[in-house]
C-alpha positions in Angstrom: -36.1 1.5 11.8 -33.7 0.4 14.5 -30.2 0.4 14.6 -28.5 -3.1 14.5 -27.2 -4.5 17.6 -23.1 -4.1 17.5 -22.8 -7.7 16.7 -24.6 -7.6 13.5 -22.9 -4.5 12.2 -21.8 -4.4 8.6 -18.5 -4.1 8.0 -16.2 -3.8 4.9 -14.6 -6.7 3.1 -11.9 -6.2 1.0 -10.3 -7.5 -1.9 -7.5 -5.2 -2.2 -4.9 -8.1 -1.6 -6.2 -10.1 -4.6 -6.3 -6.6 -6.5 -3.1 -5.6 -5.8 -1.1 -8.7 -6.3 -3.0 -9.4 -9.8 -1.4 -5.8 -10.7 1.7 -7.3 -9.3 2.4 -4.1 -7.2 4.2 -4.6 -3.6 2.6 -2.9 -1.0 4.9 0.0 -1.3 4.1 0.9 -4.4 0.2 0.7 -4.3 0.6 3.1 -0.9 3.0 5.6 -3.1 0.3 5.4 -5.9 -2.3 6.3 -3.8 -0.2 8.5 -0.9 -0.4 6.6 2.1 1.7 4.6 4.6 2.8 1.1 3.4 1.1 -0.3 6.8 -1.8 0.9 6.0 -2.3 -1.2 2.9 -1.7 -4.1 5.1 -4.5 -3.0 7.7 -6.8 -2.7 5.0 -5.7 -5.8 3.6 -6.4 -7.5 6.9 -9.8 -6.0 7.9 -8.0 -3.9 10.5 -9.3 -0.4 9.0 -11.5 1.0 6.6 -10.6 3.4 4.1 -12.1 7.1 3.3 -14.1 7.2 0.2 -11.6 9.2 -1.2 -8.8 6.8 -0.7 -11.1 3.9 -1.8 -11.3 5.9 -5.0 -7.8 6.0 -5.3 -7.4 2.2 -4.9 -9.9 1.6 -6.9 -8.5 4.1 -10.0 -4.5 2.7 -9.4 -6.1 -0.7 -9.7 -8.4 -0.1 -12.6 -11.3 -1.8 -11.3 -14.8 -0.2 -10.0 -14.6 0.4 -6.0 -17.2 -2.3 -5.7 -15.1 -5.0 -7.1 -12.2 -3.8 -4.1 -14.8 -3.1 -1.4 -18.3 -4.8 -0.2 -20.4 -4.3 2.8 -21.2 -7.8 4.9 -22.4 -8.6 8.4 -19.8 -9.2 10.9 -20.9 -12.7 12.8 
């Protein structure tokens, strides 16, 4: 089994944005919920980083949702 060639990685797609504002929390407050950097909601939010299982966890309990419904894995084109 081969590795991919770097175009067709996977990468994460998020739905934290949708998440988030349906919970009608700012950024802020998700990132003190779940003890990060406001920023770093908004890379998330934009694709720019991928979160630690344990902070996906986080999200995903502050949010009351499954981490699946917040995070999926697709091919980057």
């Amino acid at each position: 089994m081969g590795r991919k060639p770097k175009a067709q990685e996977e990468q994460i797609i998020s739905s934290i944005e949708q998440f988030r504002v349906l919970a009608g929390l700012s950024r802020q407050e998700l990132a003190d919920a779940v003890d990060v950097h406001y920023q770093t909601i908004g890379y998330i939010e934009r694709g720019e980083y991928s979160p630690s299982l344990v902070l996906a966890l986080k999200f995903a309990k502050v949010l009351n949702v499954s981490v699946e419904d917040i995070f999926q894995l697709g091919e980057l084109k």
